[in-house]
N, C-alpha and C positions, 0 to 999 in steps of 0.2 A: 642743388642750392644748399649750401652751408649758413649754421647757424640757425638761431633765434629769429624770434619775429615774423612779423606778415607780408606771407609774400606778395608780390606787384599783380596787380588783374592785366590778364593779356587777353588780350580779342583772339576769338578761337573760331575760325570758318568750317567745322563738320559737315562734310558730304557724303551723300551714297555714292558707291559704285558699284560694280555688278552685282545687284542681288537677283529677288523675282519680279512679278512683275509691277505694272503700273506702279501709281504713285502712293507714295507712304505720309504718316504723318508723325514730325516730331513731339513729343509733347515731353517737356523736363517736369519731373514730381519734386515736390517739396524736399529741402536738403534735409540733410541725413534721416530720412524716411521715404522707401521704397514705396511704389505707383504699386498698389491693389494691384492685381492681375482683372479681378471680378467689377471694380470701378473703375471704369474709364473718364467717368466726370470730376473723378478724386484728381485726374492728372490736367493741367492748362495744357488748350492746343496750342503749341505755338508754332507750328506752320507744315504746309503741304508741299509737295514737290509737283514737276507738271509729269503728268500723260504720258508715258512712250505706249506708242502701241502695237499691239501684237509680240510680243519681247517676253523671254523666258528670263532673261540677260541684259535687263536696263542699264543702264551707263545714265542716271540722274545728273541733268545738268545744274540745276537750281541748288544753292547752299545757303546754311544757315549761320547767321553771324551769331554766336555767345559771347559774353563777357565768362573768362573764363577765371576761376576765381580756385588758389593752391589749397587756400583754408578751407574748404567749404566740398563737400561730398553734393556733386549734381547729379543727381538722376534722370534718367534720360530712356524713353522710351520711343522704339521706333514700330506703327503698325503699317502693315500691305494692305495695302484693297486691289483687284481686279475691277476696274471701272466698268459701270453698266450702261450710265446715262450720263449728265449733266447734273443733277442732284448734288447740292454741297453736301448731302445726307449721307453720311457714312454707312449709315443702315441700312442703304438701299445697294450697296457696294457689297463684293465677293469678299472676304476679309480671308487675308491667306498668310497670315503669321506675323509675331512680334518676336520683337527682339529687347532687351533688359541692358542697359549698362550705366557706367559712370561718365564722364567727361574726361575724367581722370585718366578712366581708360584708355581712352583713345590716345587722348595725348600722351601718356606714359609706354602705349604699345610699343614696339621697334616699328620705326618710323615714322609715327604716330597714324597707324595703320592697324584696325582691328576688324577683325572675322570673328561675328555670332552665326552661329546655326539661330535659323527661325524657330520657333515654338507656338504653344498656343491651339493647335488643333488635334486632341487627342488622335493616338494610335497614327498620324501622320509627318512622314518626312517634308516640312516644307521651303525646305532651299536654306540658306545661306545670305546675310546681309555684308557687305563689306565697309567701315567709316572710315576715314579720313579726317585730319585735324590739319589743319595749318594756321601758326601764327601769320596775323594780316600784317602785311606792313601799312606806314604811317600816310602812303602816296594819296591823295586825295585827286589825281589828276585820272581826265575821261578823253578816252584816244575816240578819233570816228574815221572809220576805213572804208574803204570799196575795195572791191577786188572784180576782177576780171578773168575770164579763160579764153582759149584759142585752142583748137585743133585737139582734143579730147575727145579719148579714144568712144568708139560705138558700141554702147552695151543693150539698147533693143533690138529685137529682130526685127520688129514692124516700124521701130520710129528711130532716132538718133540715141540723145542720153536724156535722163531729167537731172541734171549733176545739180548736188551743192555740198559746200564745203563744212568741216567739223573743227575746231580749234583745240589743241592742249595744250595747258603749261607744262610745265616738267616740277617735278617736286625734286625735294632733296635730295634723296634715295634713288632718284635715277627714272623713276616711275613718272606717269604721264594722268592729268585729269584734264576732263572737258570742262570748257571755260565758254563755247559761245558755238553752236549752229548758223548757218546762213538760210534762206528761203530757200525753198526749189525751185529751178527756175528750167520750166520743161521743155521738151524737145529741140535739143539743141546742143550741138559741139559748141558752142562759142557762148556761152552766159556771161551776163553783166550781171552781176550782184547787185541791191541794193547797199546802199551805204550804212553801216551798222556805229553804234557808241557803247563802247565799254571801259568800264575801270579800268585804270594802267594795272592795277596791285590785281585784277582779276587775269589778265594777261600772262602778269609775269612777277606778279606781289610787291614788285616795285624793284626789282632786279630786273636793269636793259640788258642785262646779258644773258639772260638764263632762256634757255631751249624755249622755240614755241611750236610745237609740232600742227600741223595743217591735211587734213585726209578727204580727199576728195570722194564723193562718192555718187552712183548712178538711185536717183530714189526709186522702188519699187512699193507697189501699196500692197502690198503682204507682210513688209520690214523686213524681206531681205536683202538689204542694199549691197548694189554692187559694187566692190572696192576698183573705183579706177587707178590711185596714186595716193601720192604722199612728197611732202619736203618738209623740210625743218627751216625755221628763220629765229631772228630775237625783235626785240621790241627796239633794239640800237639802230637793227638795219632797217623794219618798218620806219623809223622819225627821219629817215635819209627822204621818203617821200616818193612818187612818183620817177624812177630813172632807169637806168640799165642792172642796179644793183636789186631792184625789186621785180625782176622778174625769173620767174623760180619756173622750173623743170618740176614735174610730177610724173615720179617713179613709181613704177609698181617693181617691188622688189622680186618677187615671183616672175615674173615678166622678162627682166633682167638676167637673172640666171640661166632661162631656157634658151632665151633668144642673143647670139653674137651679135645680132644688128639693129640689137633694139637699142632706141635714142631715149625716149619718154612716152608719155602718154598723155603728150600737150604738154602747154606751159599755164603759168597764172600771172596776171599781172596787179601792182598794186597802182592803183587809177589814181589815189589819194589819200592821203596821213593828216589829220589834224590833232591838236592837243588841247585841252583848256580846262584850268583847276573845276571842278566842284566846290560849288559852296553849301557848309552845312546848316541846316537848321542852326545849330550854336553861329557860325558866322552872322547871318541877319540878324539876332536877337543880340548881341554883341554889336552889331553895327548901329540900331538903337529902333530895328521894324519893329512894331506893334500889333499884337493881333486884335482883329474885332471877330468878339466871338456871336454869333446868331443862335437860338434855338426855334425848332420847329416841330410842333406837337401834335401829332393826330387825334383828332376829334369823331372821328369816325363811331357809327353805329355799333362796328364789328369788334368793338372794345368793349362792349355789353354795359349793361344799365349802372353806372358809378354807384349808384346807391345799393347796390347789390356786392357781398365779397367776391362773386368768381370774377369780378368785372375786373379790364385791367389797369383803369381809374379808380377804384376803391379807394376812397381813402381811410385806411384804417386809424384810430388811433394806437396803433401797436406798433406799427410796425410801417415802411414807404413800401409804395407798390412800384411795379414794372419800371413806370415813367419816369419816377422820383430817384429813382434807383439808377436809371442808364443818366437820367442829368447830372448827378452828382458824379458819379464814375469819372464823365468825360469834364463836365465843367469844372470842379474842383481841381483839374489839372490842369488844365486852360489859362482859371483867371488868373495865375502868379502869373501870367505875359500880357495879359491886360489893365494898363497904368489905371484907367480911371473905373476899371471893375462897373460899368453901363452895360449891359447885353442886351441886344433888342430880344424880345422873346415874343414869338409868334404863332396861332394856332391857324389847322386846316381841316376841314370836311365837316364842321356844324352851321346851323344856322343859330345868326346871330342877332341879339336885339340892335334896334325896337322894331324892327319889322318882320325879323325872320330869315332872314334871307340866306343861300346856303355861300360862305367863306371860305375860300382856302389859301387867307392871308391877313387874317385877323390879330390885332395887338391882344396878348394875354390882359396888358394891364387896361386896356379900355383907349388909347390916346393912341389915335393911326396917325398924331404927325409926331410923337416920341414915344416911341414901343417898346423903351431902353428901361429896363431894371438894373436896382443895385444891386449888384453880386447875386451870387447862383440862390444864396435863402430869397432875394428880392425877388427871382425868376418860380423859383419855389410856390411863393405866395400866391402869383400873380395866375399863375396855371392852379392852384387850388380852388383860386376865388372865382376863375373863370368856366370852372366845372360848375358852379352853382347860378349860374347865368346863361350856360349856351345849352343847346340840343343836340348832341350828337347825332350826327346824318351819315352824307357820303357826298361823293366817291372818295377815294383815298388821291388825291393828284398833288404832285410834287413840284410840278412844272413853275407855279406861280412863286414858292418860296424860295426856291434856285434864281429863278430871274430877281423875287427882291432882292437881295444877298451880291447878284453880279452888278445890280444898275450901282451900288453902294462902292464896290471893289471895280468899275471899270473910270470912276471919279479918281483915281488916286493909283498911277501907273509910275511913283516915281521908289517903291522896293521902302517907302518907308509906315506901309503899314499892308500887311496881310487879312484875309478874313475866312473865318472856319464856320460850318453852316452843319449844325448839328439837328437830323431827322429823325426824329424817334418815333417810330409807324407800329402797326398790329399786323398789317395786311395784304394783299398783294395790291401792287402799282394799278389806279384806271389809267393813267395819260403816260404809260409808256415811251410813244413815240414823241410827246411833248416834251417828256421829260429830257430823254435822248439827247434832243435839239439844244435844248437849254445846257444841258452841262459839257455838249461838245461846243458851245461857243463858250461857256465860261472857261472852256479849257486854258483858255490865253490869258486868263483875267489871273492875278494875284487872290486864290481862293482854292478853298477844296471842302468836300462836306463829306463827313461822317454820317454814314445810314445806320441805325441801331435798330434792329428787329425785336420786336418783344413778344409774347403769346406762341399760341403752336399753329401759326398759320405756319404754310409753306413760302417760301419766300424765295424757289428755287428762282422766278424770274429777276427777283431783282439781281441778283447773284451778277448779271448782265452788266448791272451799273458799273461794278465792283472793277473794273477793267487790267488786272492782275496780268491774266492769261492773254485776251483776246480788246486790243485797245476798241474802246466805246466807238462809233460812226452815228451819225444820221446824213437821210441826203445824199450821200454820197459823199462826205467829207468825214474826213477822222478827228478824233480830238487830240491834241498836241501834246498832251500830256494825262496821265491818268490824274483824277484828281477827287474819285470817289473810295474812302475805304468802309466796306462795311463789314456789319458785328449781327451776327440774325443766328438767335441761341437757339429760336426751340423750346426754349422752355420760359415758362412763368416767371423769370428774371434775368437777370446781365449779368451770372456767375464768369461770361468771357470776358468782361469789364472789368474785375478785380471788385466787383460791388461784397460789400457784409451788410450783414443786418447787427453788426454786434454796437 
């Protein structure tokens, strides 16, 4: 890039691949000031990759989207854990080496492909990270496939195969990353896939001609899977659809060489190709949706006596505590998409006057038929004034503030108004399975809620809600969409909310 001036912010998708094991976490440290080694709190987590298991040699499928910015030194730290449990708790995880760089780096590598050696654990060699950069293209469109096999080859002794499929695009350089897994689908030469949806630009970055390599394999639960085949296709001949041109031969190359009369190792067929734009956040608010934003505030015991500083209702005059702290975080960025700045703000788990009784749907500001404050100081108040009026009790249950929030968002199915349902708890969930229930039918409704954890409870169950990894169920029925994200620090405030005290 010649010349003067500043340069253009390109979207920069940074992945692993082969490094050690399990999953790592990115965390970028403030520009031009390198991430402590010694603080890790000094560095924003901004995100985790999933699980491979049993793997000396992960091939990370999950990446990470940066705005990647020429002026500006990003720092970028990546750490290993060896997983133990379920625990979003790092601490309770094998920590097996970190890796230090720029963004710069990556991107300015040959091919924008860099290799760190791991660090981090005195007197030990601990492997090797590998990153990757690609600029995203501008494609906003989401393909959904099936795939099918026939006659693939027998890799159990005792049973058939448990085959599923592995996707990669092809990058620039000639090189191959994984873009998409398929389920297993066990015993059995002939599997029907599920039907899967993925970004075109994750495919093939918005080039229909570019390599899309496909590796069939036998699952083994030790992770050493057996290589049935392989073919290559592009995204031009995927949108042909269902015909004689999608169905592909799986080679094993090895195979091929020893054997004169070897054909394949079965075929695969594609069952079905759809296409349809994504729309983004920016689209809807540009189209003129509104959001209604909710808050919902635990009242519970396990917040300790407000009148007291360790509580996590204290209301200081120095300083806002936990609650004050995660509302302003998220509301403060909310209300610019809400025209008439109203929030219903809602409390749960005290009893309330004049009789006592225990709540877990009670109006902050006193009025159960308009429970709506002006702007986030109005919702401020209203939760201040209302610590000096109720009893803190229990249980912690979610269930009734979800359903208020859906009966609100299931009036109003026409996309021109959204509603976000913001939790801010100490605790762990009583009505789990209640809650479950509620946010897998709000699943379909125009709505989603923000869980914020405050205190040092443990909060590994709600983790559950959070449905990242493992989409939410009750009943036997799944939710259609994830529409819980949550934020559970650990500590005495919402330093992962971008909250100051300054």
């Amino acid at each position: 890039m010649s010349g003067g001036g500043t340069a253009p912010r390109h979207k920069a998708a940074p992945g692993p691949s082969p490094p050690l094991p399990t999953p790592f976490v990115l965390q970028p440290g403030p520009a031009a000031h390198p991430c402590p080694t010694s603080s890790a709190h000094m560095c924003p987590h901004f995100g985790r990759t999933e699980v491979i298991d049993n793997s000396l040699n992960p091939d990370f499928l999950h990446k990470f989207v940066l705005d990647y910015c020429f002026e500006e030194r990003q720092n970028l730290r990546f750490d290993l854990y060896d997983v133990d449990s379920k625990s979003p708790d790092l601490s309770k995880h094998d920590f097996l080496g970190q890796a230090f760089c720029t963004l710069g780096e990556i991107v300015g590598s040959a091919g924008s492909r860099l290799e760190k050696p791991l660090t981090g654990i005195p007197g030990k060699k601990c492997g090797t990270i590998i990153l990757l950069a690609e600029e995203l293209g501008n494609c906003r469109d989401v393909a959904t496939l099936q795939f099918c096999a026939n006659k693939l080859d027998k890799k159990d002794f005792f049973g058939k195969s448990d085959p599923f499929m592995v996707f990669y695009r092809s990058n620039e350089d000639g090189t191959f990353t994984i873009c998409h897994k398929t389920e297993v689908v066990r015993n059995t030469l002939n599997p029907v896939w599920a039907a899967f949806a993925i970004p075109v630009r994750a495919l093939c970055n918005g080039d229909h001609d570019r390599a899309i390599k496909v590796e069939v394999y036998d699952w083994d639960r030790d992770g050493s899977h057996d290589f049935i085949g392989e073919f290559t296709t592009s995204y031009r001949e995927l949108a042909r659809g269902q015909s004689h041109f999608n169905v592909y031969e799986v080679v094993n190359p090895r195979k091929k060489m020893k054997k004169k009369k070897y054909l394949n190792s079965g075929t695969v067929t594609l069952l079905s190709f759809t296409v349809e734009a994504e729309h983004t956040f920016l689209d809807y608010i540009k189209g003129g949706t509104q959001l209604n934003f909710t808050v919902a505030i635990d009242f519970t015991a396990s917040n300790g006596n407000p009148s007291q500083p360790t509580s996590l209702h204290y209301l200081s005059p120095f300083q806002l505590n936990a609650y004050s702290l995660a509302l302003r975080a998220v509301g403060d960025i909310i209300q610019d998409y809400d025209s008439d700045k109203m929030f219903p703000a809602l409390g749960f788990g005290a009893k309330v006057p004049p009789d006592g009784h225990v709540s877990h749907e009670f109006p902050l500001n006193g009025d159960a038929s308009n429970p709506a404050c002006h702007g986030i100081a109005g919702v401020l108040e209203a939760y201040q004034r209302s610590l000096r009026h109720v009893q803190l009790y229990g249980p912690t249950n979610f269930a009734p503030v979800v359903n208020h929030v859906a009966r609100s968002a299931a009036t109003v199915l026409d996309g021109s108004q959204y509603f976000v349902l913001l939790i801010i708890t100490d605790g762990v969930i009583s009505d789990m399975a209640q809650t479950k229930e509620a946010i897998v039918n709000a699943a379909k409704l125009p709505m989603s809620i923000i869980i914020v954890g405050v205190g040092q409870a443990e909060f590994d169950a709600m983790v559950e809600l959070d449905g990242d990894d493992i989409r939410i169920s009750s009943r036997g029925k799944v939710a259609e969409r994830d529409i819980v994200q949550g934020h559970f620090t650990g500590k005495r405030g919402c330093r992962d909310l971008g909250c100051t005290l300054e």
